[in-house]
C-alpha positions in Angstrom: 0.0 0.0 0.0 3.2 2.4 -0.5 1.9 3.2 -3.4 -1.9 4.1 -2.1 -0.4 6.3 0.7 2.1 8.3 -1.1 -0.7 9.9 -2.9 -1.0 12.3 0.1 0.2 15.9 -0.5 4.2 16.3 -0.3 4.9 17.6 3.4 1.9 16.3 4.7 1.0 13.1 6.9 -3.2 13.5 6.4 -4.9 10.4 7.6 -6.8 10.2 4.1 -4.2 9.3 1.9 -6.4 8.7 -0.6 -8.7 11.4 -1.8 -10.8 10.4 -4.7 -13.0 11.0 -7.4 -15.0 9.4 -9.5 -15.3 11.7 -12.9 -18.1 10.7 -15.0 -18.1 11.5 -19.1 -19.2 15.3 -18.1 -15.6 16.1 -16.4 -13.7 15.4 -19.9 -15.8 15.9 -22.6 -13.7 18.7 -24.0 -10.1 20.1 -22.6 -12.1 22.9 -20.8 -14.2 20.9 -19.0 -10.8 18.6 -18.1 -9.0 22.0 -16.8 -12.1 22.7 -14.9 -12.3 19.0 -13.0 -8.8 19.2 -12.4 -9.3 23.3 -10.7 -11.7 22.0 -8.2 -9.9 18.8 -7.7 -6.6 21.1 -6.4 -8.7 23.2 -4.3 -10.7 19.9 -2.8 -7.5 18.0 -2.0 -8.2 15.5 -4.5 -5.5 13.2 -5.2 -6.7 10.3 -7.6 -9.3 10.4 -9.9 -11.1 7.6 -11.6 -12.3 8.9 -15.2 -15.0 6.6 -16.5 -13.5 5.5 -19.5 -15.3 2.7 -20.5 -19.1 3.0 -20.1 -21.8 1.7 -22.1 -21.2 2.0 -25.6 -18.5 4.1 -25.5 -14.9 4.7 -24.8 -12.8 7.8 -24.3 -9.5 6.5 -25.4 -7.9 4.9 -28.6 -9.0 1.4 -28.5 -8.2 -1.3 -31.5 -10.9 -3.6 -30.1 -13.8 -1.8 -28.6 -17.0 -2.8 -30.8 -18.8 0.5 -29.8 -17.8 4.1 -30.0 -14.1 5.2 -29.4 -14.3 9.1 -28.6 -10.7 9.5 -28.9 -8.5 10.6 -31.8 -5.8 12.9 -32.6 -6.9 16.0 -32.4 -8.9 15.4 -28.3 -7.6 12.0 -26.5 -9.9 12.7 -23.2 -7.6 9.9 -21.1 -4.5 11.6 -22.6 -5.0 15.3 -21.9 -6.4 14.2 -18.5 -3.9 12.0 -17.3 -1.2 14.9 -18.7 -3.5 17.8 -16.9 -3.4 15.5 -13.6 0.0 14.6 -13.4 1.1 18.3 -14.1 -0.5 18.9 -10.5 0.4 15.8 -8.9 -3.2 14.1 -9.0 -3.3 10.5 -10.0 -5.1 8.8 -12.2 -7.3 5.3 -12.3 -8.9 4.7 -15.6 -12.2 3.6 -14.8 -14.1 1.2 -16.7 -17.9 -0.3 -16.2 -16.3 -3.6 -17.1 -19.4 -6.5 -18.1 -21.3 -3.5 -18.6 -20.9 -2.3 -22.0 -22.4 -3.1 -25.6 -22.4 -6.6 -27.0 -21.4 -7.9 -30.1 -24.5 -10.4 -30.2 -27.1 -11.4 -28.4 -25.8 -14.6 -27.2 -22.6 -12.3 -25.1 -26.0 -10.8 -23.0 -26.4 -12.8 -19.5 -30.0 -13.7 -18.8 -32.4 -14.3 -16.1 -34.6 -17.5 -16.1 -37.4 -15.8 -17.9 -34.9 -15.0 -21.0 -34.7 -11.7 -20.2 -31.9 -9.6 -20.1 -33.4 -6.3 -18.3 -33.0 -3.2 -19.0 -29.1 -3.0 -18.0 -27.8 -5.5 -20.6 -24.7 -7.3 -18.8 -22.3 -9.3 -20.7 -22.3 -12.8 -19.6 -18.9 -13.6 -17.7 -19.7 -17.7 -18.7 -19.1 -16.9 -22.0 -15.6 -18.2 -23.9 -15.8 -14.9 -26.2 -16.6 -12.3 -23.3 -13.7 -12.0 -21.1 -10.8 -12.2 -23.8 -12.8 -9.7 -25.7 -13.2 -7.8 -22.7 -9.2 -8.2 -21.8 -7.9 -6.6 -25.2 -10.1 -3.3 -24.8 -9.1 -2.7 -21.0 -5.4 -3.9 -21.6 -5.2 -1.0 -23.9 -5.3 1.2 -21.0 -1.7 0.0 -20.3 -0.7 2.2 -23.3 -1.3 5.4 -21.5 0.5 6.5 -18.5 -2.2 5.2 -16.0 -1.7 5.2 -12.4 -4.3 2.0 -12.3 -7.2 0.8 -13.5 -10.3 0.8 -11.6 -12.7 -2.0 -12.2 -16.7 -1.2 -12.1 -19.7 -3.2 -13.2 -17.6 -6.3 -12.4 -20.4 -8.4 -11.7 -23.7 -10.2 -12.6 -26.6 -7.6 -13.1 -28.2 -9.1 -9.8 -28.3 -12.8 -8.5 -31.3 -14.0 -10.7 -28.6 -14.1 -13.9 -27.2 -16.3 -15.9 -29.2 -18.6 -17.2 -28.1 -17.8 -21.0 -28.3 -20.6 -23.2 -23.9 -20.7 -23.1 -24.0 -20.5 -19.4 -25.8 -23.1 -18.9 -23.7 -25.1 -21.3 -21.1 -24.3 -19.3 -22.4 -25.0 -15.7 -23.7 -28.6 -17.2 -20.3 -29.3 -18.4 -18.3 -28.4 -15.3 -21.2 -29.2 -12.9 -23.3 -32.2 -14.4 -26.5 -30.0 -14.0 -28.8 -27.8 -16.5 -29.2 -24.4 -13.8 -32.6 -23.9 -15.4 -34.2 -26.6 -14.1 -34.2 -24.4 -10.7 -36.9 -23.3 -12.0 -39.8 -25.8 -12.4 -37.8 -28.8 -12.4 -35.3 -29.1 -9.9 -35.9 -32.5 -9.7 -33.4 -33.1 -13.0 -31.0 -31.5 -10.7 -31.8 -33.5 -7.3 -34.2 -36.6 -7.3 -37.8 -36.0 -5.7 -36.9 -38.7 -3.6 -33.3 -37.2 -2.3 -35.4 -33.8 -1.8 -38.1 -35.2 1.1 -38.9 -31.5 2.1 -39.1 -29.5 -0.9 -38.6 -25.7 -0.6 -39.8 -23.8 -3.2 -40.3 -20.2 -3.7 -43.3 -19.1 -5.8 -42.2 -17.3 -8.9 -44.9 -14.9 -10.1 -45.4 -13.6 -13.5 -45.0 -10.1 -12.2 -41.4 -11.3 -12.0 -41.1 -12.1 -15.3 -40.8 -7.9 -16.5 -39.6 -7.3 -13.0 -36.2 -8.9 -12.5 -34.7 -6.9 -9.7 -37.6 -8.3 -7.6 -36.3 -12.0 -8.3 -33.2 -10.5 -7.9 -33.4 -9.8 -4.1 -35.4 -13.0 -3.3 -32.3 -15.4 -5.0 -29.8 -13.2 -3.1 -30.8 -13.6 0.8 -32.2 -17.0 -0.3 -28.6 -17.8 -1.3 -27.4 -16.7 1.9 -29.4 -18.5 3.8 -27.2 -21.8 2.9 -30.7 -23.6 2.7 -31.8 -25.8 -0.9 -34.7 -24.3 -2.4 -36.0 -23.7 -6.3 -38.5 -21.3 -7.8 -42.2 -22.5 -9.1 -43.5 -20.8 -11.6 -47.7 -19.2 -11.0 -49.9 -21.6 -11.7 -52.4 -23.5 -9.7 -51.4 -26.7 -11.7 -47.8 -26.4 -10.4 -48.7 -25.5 -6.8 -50.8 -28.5 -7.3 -47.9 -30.8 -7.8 -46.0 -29.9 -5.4 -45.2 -32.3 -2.8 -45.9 -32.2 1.0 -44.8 -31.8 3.3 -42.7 -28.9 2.1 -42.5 -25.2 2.2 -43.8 -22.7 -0.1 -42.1 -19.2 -0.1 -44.5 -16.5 -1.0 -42.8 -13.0 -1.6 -43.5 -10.3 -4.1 -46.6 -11.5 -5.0 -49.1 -8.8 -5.5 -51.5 -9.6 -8.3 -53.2 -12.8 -6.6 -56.1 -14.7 -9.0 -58.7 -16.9 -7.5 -57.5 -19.8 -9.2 -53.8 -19.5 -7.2 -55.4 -18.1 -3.9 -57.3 -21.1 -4.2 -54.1 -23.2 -5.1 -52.7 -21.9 -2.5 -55.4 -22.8 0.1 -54.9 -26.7 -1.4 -51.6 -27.1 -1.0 -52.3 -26.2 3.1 -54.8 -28.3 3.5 -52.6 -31.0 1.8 -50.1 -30.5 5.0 -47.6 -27.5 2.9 -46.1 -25.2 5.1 -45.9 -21.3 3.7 -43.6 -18.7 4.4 -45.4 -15.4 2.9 -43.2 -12.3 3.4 -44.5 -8.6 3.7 -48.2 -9.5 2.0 -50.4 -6.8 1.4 -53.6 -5.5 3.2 -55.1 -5.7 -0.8 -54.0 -9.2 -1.2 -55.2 -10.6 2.5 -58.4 -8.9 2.7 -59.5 -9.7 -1.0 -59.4 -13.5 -0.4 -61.4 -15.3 2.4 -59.4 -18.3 2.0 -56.0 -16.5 2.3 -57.5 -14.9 5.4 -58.2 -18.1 6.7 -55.1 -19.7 6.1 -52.7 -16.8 7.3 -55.0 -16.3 10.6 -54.4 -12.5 9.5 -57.7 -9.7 8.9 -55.3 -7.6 7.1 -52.2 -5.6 6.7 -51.0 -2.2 7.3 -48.3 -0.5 5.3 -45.2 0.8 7.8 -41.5 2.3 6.8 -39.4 3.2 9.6 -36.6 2.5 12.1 -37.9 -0.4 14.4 -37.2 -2.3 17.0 -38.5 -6.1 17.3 -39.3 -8.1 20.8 -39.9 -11.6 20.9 -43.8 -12.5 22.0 -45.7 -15.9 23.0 -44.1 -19.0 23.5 -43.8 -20.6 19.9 -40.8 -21.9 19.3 -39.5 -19.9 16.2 -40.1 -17.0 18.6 -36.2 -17.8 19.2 -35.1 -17.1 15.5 -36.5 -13.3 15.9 -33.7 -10.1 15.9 -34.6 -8.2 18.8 -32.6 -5.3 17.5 -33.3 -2.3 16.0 -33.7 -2.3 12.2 -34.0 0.3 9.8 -36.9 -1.4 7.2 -40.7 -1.3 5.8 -43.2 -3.9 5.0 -46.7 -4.3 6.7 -47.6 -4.7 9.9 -50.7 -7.4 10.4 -53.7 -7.6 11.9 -54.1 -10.9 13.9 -57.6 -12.6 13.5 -56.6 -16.3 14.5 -52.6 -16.2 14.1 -50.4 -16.6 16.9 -48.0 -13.1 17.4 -44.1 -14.4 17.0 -42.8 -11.2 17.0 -44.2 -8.0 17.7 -42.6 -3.7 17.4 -41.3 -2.4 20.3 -44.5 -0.6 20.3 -46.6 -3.5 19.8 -47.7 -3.8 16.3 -48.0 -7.6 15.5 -45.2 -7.9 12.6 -44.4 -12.1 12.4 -47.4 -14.4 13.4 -47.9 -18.4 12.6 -51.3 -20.0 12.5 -51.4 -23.5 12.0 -54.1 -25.2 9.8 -54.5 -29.3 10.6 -50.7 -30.1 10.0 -49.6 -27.1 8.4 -48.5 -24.2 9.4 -48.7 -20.8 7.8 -46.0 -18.5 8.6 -46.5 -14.4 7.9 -43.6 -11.9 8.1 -44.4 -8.7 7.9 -40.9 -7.2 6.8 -39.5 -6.4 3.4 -37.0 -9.6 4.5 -36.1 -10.3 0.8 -34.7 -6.5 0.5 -33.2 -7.0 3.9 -29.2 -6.4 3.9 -29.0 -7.4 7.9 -27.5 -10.7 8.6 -30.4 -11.4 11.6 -33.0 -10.6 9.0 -31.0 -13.7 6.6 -30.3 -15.9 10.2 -34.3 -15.4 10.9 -34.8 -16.6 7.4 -32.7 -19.6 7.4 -33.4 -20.5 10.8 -37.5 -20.5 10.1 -36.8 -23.1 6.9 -34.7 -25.1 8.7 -37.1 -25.0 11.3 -39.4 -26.5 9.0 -37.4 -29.2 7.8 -36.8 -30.6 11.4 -40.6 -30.5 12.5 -41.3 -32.9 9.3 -38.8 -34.8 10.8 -36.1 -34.8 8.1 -32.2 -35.2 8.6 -30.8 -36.1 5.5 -28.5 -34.1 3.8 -29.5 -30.7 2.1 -28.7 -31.7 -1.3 -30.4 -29.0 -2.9 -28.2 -26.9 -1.0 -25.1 -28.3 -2.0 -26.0 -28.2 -5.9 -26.8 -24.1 -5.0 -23.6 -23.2 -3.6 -22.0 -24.7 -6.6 -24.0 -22.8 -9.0 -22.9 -19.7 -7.0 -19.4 -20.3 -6.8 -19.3 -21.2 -10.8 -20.7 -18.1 -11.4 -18.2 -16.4 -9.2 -15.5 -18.1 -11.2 -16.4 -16.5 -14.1 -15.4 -13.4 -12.9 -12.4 -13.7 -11.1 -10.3 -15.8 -14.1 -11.4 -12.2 -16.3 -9.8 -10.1 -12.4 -7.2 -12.1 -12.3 -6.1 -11.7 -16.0 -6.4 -7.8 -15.6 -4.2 -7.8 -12.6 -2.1 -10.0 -14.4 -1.2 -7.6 -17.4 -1.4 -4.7 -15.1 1.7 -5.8 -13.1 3.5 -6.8 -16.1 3.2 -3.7 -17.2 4.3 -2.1 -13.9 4.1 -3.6 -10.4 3.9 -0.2 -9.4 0.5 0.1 -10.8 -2.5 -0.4 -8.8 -6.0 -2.6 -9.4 -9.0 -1.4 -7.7 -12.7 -2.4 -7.8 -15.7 -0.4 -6.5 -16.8 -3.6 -5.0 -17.6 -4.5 -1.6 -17.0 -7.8 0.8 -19.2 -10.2 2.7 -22.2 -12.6 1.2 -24.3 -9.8 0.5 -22.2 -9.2 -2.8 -20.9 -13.0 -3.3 -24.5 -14.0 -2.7 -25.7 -11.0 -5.0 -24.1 -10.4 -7.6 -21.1 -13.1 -6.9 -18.4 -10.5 -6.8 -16.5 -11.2 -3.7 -13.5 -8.1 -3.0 -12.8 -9.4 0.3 -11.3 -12.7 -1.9 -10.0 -10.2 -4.7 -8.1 -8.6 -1.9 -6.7 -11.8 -0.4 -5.2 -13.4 -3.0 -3.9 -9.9 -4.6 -5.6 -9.4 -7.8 -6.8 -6.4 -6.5 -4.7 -3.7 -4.4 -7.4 -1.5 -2.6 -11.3 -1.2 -2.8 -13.7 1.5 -2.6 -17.2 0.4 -2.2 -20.3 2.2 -2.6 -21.3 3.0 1.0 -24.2 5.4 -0.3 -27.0 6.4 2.2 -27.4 10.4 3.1 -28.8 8.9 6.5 -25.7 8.9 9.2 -27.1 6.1 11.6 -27.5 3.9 8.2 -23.6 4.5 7.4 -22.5 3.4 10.6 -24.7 0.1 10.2 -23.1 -0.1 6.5 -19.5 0.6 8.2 -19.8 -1.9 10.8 -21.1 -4.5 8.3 -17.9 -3.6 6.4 -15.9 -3.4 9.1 -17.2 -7.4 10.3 -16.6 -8.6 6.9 -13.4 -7.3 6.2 -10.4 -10.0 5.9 -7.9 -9.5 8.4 -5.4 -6.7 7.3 -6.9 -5.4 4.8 -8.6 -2.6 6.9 -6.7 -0.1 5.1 -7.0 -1.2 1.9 -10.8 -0.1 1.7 -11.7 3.2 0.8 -15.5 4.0 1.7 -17.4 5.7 -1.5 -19.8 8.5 -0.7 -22.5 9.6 -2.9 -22.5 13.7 -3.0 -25.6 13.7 -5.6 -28.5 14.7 -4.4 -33.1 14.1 -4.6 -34.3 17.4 -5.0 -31.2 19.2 -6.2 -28.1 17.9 -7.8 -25.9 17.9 -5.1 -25.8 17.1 -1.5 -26.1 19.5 1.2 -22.8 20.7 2.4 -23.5 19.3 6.0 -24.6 15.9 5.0 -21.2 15.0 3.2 -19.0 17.1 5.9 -20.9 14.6 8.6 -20.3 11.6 6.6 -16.7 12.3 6.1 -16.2 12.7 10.0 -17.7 9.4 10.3 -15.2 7.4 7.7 -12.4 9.8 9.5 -13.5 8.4 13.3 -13.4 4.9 11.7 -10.1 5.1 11.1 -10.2 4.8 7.2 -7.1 5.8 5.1 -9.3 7.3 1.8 -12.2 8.0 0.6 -14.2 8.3 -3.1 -17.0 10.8 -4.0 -19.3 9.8 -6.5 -19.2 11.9 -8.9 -17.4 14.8 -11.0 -20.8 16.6 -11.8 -22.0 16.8 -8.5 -19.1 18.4 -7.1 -20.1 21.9 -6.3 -18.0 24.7 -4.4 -19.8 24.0 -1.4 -18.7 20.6 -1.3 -15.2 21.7 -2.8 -14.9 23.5 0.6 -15.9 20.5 2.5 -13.2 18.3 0.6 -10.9 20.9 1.3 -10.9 20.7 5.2 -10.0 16.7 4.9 -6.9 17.2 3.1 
């Protein structure tokens, strides 16, 4: 990290060493608007920036390979004049580059979710043999320039419901033995009904299908719960089939027909347990049947800092957080259900109600958008729950075959990091690697990018995760999360990013970011990042300025 630290001014021992910025297209779009980032960057105390070089379907350097548009040439280069502009005044640079995110060649480089469909934010597919080498010759064209780094964004999945692409699945069944589709609807090609005796499935509804961020979240905690489980697609015929006894996992589901709340009631009175997660009041109160089942009257809507406290005597009472967590969802009202778990001050929020030998489990919070690890252990701990009171104790299977399908889709990425690095020191071993990724499950789980590992076995040098909230109590949670997930040593290798943009106005108010700066500073952090160029105003300039 000699290298990291000796960015600090010439004279000076600040604690932030690193003083960064990440410059978006609109700080070197012409050399006036270069001289004018580079200005407030010398009054700030900015020492590194991170020009975003490679975004979309564009570049902003001389590239041989790129397939999109190269906004360079001789008579602007925007890395060149930067990098020349920056040195001049002793600033560093990072070329910055949204890695997987950028234009495809053909369709078949675009990951996919189950549904076939690639979102809005098209994503290159990491499992595919054409992606990463292609992706290898643009960046390693960076090393042409007199870089200080190269700073790695976008280095991921688009969220944890990708990639089922027709290659990646090729893939996974050559290495693995299993087709990753077959999660959904047919896990038993991946896992024989009989080796599965408690099924866990999660309801997939086709509100999902448009909506991929909202499968997104569920696969992500779900992953990190450790537990088997596979999606069902909305049908009453398929909740028909499914096998008890078993759990079904309801979340996300807001558009409920009378064929599936009818389904639904079936598979209950067939001896299926249900998990339903943050159901609304329109949902419960439309359905007599679902009323019945849940034990619930109704729901009402809540977003706000809470504290939970265990109530009653039933036995998952003991897998409930009593702490304080900053969420939304509904709060229910109890007609026959047992309270679990009730607010502080004493709004019913997790109830059970048990139907013959089934039992119906509600939780009131958003726990599939949950980033808290007692939210995840209450989660896991309620499934396994399950599992034991139907009396199974053979092996999770289902969970083994998921934590390969994660960690293959991990691999993807890292062989393209490790490449990078790779070239980078070849170069220069003087040269740094740097990711705006993050460490812990949520982002191996999530979009299986794990920095933590980058850091470990050195393919990256430093990180500077997006830590973004404009809420101070949150950025202490997000720090201490950080903090608990960080590998040993490699405290000062992480550089927390702050967002400076603002709601209603472009920037952040002066305060906010001064506060949240103090914060990092108490914390003992080396650096820092500001996201981005354009929100930079000479409010915040002066703010900067007092941490250098």
């Amino acid at each position: 990290m000699g290298l990291l630290i000796s960015l600090s001014v010439s004279g000076q021992n600040p604690q932030f060493g690193v003083r960064a910025l990440w410059a978006d297209p609109s700080g070197f779009e012409s050399p006036e608007a270069v001289d004018q980032m580079i200005s407030k960057c010398q009054k700030a105390g900015i020492n590194t920036i991170l020009p975003d070089v490679m975004l979309g379907e564009n570049v902003y350097f001389k590239s041989k390979h790129f397939i999109g548009n190269v906004r360079a040439n001789d008579q602007f280069d925007p890395l060149d004049y930067m990098i020349k502009q920056a040195h001049a005044v002793g600033i560093k640079v990072q070329a910055w580059s949204c890695v997987y995110y950028t234009k495809a060649l053909k369709n078949e480089w675009i990951s996919q979710s189950f549904d076939r469909n690639a979102e809005s934010q098209k994503f290159l597919s990491p499992a595919n043999p054409e992606v990463n080498p292609y992706l290898l010759s643009v960046i390693k064209e960076l090393l042409a320039y007199d870089i200080d780094g190269i700073h790695l964004d976008y280095c991921r999945y688009c969220n944890a419901a990708f990639d089922y692409s027709d290659v990646a699945r090729k893939g996974c069944q050559t290495a693995l033995g299993f087709d990753p589709l077959n999660f959904l609807d047919h896990p038993e090609l991946i896992v024989p009904a009989k080796k599965d005796p408690f099924p866990i499935r999660v309801l997939h509804p086709k509100t999902q299908i448009e909506r991929v961020w909202e499968i997104g979240v569920v696969e992500r905690n779900l992953n990190r719960t450790g537990v088997g489980f596979a999606f069902v697609s909305e049908s009453p015929k398929n909740i028909d089939a499914l096998k008890t006894p078993g759990l079904l996992i309801i979340s996300h589901y807001t558009e409920v027909s009378p064929d599936m709340s009818a389904a639904i009631s079936r598979y209950v009175s067939r001896g299926g347990d249900i998990l339903w997660i943050d159901p609304s009041n329109r949902v419960v109160t439309k359905y007599p049947e679902l009323q019945k089942i849940t034990g619930l009257n109704g729901t009402k809507a809540f977003s706000q800092r809470v504290t939970l406290q265990k109530a009653g005597n039933e036995a998952i009472g003991t897998l409930i957080p009593t702490r304080q967590l900053n969420t939304s969802g509904n709060t229910l009202e109890v007609g026959n259900a047992k309270i679990v778990a009730q607010f502080s001050t004493g709004e019913p929020v997790v109830t059970i109600n048990r139907v013959g030998k089934s039992k119906v489990m509600v939780v009131g919070l958003r726990a599939m958008e949950s980033n808290d690890d007692s939210v995840i252990l209450m989660l896991k701990g309620i499934m396994n729950w399950c599992r034991r009171e139907a009396g199974v104790k053979t092996p999770d299977l289902l969970a083994q075959k998921r934590d390969q399908w994660i960690k293959w889709r991990a691999d993807q990425i890292i062989v393209l990091v490790r490449e990078i690095s790779k070239a980078v020191k070849a170069k220069d071993p003087r040269l740094v690697v740097t990711s705006s990724a993050g460490v812990g499950p949520q982002q191996y789980c999530g979009v299986y990018r794990d920095g933590g590992y980058w850091l470990t076995e050195k393919i990256n040098d430093c990180l500077f995760p997006m830590n973004y909230t404009v809420d101070p109590e949150e950025l202490n949670e997000i720090l201490d999360e950080q903090a608990y997930r960080t590998p040993k040593g490699m405290q000062d290798r992480i550089f927390p990013g702050l967002r400076i943009y603002g709601k209603e106005k472009p920037s952040l108010d002066a305060t906010i970011v001064e506060q949240q700066l103090n914060i990092v500073k108490e914390r003992g952090y080396k650096g820092y990042c500001l996201f981005a160029t354009k929100y930079l105003s000479d409010d915040l300039v002066k703010v900067a300025e007092r941490f250098k």
